[in-house]
C-alpha positions in Angstrom: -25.2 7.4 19.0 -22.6 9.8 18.9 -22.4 11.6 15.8 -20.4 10.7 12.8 -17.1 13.2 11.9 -14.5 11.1 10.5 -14.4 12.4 7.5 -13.8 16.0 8.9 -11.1 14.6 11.5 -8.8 12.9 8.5 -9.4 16.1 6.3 -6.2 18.1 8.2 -4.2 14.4 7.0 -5.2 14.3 3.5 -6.2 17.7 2.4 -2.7 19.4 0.9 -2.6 21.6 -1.9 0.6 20.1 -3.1 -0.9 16.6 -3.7 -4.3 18.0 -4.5 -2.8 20.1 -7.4 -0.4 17.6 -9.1 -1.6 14.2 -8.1 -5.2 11.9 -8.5 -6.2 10.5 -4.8 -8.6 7.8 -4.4 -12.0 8.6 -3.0 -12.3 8.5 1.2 -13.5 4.9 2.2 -16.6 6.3 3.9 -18.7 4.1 3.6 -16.6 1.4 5.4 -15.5 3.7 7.7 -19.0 4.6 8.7 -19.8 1.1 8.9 -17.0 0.2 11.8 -18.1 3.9 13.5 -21.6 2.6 13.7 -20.9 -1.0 14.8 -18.2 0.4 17.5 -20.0 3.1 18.9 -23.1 0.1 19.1 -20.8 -1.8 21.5 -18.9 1.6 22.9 -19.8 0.5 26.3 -16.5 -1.9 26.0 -14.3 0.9 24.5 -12.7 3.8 26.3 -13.8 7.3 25.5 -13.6 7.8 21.4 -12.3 4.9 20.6 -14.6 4.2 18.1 -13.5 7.1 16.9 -9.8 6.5 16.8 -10.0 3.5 15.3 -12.7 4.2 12.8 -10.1 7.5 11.5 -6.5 5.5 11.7 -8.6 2.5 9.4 -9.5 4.7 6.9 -5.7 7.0 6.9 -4.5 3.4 6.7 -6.6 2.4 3.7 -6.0 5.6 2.0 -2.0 5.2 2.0 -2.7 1.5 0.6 -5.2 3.1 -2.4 -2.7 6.0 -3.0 0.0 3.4 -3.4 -2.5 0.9 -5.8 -2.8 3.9 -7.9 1.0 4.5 -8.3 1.9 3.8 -12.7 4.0 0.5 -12.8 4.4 1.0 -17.0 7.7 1.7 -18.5 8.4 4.2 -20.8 9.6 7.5 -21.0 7.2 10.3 -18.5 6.8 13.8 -18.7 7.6 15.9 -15.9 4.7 16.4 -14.9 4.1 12.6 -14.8 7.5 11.9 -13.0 6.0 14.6 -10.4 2.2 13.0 -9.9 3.5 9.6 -9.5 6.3 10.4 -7.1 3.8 12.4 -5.3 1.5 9.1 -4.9 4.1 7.4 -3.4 5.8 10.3 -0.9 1.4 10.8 -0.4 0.7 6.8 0.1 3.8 6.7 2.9 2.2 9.4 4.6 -1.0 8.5 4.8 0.0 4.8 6.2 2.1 6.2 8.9 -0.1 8.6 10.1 -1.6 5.6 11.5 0.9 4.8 13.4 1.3 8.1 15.0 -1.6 8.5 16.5 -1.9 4.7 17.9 0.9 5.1 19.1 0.4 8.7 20.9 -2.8 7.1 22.5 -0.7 4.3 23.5 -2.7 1.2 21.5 0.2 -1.0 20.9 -2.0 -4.2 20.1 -3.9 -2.4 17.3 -0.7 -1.2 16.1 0.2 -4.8 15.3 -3.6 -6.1 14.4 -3.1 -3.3 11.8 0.2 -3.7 10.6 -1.0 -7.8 10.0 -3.7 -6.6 8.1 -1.5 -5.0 6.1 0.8 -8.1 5.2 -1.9 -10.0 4.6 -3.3 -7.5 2.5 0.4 -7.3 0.4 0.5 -11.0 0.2 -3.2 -11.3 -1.4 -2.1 -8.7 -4.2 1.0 -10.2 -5.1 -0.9 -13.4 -5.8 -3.6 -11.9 -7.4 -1.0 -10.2 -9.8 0.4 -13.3 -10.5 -2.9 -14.9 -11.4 -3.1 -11.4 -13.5 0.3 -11.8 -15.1 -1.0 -15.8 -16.2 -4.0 -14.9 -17.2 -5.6 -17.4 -14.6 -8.2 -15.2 -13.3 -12.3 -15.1 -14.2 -14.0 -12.2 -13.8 -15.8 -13.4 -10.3 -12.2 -14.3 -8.6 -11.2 -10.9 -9.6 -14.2 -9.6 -7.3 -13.7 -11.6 -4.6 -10.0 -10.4 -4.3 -10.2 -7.0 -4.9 -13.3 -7.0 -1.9 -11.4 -9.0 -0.1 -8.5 -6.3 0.3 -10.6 -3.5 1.0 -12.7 -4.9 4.3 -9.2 -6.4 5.6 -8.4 -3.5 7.9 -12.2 -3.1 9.0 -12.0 -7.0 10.1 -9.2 -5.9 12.1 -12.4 -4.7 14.7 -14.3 -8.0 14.2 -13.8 -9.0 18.1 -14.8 -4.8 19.5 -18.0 -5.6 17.7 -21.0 -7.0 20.1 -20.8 -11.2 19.8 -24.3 -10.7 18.5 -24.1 -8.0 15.6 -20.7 -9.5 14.3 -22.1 -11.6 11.7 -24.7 -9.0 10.2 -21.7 -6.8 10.6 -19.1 -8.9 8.4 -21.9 -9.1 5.9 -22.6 -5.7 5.6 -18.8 -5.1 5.2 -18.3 -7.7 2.7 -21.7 -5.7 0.6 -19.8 -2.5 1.3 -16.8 -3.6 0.2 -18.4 -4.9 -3.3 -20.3 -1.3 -3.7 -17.2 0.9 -3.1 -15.3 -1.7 -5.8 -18.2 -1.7 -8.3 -18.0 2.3 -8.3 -14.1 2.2 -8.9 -14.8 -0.3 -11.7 -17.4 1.8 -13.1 -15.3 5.4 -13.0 -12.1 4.0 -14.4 -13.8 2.3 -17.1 -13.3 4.4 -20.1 -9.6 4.6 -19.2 -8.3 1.8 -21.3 -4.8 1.9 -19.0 -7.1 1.7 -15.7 -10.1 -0.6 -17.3 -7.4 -3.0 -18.6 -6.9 -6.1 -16.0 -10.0 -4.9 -14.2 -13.7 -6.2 -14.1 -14.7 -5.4 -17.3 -11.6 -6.9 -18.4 -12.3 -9.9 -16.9 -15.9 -10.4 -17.4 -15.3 -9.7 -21.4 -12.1 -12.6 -21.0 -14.5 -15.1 -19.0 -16.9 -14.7 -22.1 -14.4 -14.5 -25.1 -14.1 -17.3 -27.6 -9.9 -18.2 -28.1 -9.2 -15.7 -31.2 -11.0 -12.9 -28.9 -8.9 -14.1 -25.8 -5.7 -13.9 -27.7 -6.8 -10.7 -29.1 -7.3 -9.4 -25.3 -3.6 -11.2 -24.3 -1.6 -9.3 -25.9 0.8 -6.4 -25.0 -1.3 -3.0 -25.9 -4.5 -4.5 -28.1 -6.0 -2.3 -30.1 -8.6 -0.1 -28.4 -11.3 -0.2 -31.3 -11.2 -3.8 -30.4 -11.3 -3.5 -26.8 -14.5 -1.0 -27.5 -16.1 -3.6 -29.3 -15.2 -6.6 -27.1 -17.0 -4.4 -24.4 -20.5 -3.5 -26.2 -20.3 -7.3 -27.8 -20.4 -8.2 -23.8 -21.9 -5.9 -22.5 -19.2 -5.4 -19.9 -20.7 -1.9 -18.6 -24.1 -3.4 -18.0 -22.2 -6.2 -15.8 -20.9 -3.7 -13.5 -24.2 -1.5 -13.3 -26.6 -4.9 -12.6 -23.8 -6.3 -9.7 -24.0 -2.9 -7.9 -27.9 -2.9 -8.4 -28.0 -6.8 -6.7 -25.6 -5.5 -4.2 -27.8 -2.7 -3.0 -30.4 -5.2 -3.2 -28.8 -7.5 -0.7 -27.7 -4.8 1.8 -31.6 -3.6 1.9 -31.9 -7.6 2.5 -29.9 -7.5 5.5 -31.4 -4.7 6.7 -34.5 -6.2 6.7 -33.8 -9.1 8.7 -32.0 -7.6 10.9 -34.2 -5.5 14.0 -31.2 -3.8 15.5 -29.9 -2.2 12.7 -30.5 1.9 11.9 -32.2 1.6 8.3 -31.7 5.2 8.0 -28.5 5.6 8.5 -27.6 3.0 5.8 -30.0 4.3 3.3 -27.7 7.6 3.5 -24.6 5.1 3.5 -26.3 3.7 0.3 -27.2 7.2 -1.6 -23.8 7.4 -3.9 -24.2 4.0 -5.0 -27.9 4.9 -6.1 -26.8 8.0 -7.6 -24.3 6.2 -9.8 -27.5 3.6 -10.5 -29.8 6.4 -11.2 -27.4 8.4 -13.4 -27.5 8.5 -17.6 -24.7 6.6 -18.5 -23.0 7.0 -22.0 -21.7 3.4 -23.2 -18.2 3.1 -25.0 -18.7 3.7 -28.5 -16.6 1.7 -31.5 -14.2 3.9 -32.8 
């Protein structure tokens, strides 16, 4: 199998000092991107030279101008400069990123995945302004939440369903959907002690499943008080949640692996290491107060 470098091909894309300096970025999808790399370069036999490659590095340029974007701050209120500069950075970073895509589909003269891509995309859009709205109404439970969010971030990589050999496509679709879960989980689990991130996430949702009514109406309005939110998420052990899906999830992965004869264990133990880092890591809890 040829070897994997998409991470060093999108590094002269996403690597400026500017952004770097003044702005958060989200983390490379490479785990997802390794994933359709592997599963191409399987069936490469059917693709031109480097495709695999191509389409592996516009997925994940693609998926990072979406992420920059998800990470853009929607409050009101009055911002420093400093503020005013990292968020208009996200956005100026997040346009970039996406049509950088574009560019070099279109330079190598792949028209159709131009528009499998840019579908992706919509439906992608579409899916998050419903889920807001379920957000907004508080009409969500802590598993929907999942499904969404996992359900935006393999999108793109389905895009490749039909270049992936008829008879690895359905181990491949599950392992997406696992990989998907893992690289959420992590997010969850970083941005949880940032109350304006963790708020309207999974531990949000898990601890709103599990509320009684004067806890719920506690959690819906504007701004609750953090001491509560700290003790809403010891009381339900939302942290735990996270940690114990990402454990079954690795779990199930390894399970697919093992039923599956075809597949390169070794390659997806490596593809599995930062998730059983994070597992295998002390983890201070949120504290009352």
């Amino acid at each position: 199998m040829k070897p994997y470098r998409v991470p060093q091909l999108a590094r002269k894309y996403v690597e400026y000092d500017m952004i770097q300096q003044h702005t958060e970025m989200p983390a490379f999808p490479d785990s997802r991107t390794r994933l359709l790399f592997m599963f191409l370069n399987w069936n490469a036999k059917e693709l031109h030279a480097s495709e695999e490659e191509l389409y592996a590095l516009v997925t994940s340029l693609l998926q990072m101008g979406l992420d920059t974007h998800d990470m853009i701050d929607t409050l009101s209120g009055i911002r420093s400069p400093e503020e005013m500069r990292s968020r208009q950075l996200k956005v100026l970073a997040g346009d970039y990123f996406s049509s950088r895509f574009y560019q070099l589909l279109a330079l190598a003269g792949h028209i159709t995945t131009i528009s499998k891509l840019s579908d992706a995309v919509c439906e992608v859009n579409a899916g998050k302004m419903s889920l807001y709205w379920e957000m907004k109404h508080l009409r969500l439970n802590a598993a929907q939440y999942l499904t969404q969010m996992v359900r935006f971030k393999k999108e793109l990589f389905l895009s490749f369903t039909s270049l992936v050999a008829e008879q690895d496509r359905e181990v491949w679709e599950q392992l997406l959907n696992e990989f998907a879960l893992c690289d959420t989980l992590a997010e969850e689990w970083h941005k949880r002690t940032e109350s304006d991130k963790s708020r309207f996430g999974y531990m949000f949702w898990h601890v709103y499943s599990n509320a009684d009514q004067n806890e719920r109406e506690l959690l819906s309005e504007s701004g609750s008080d953090t001491d509560v939110w700290h003790k809403l998420v010891l009381k339900y052990k939302a942290e735990d949640a996270i940690l114990n899906k990402l454990q079954t999830t690795v779990t199930h992965i390894r399970q697919i692996l093992s039923d599956d004869q075809n597949t390169g264990i070794e390659e997806f133990e490596r593809m599995l290491e930062p998730f059983l880092k994070l597992l295998n890591s002390p983890h201070p809890v949120v504290r009352e107060g």
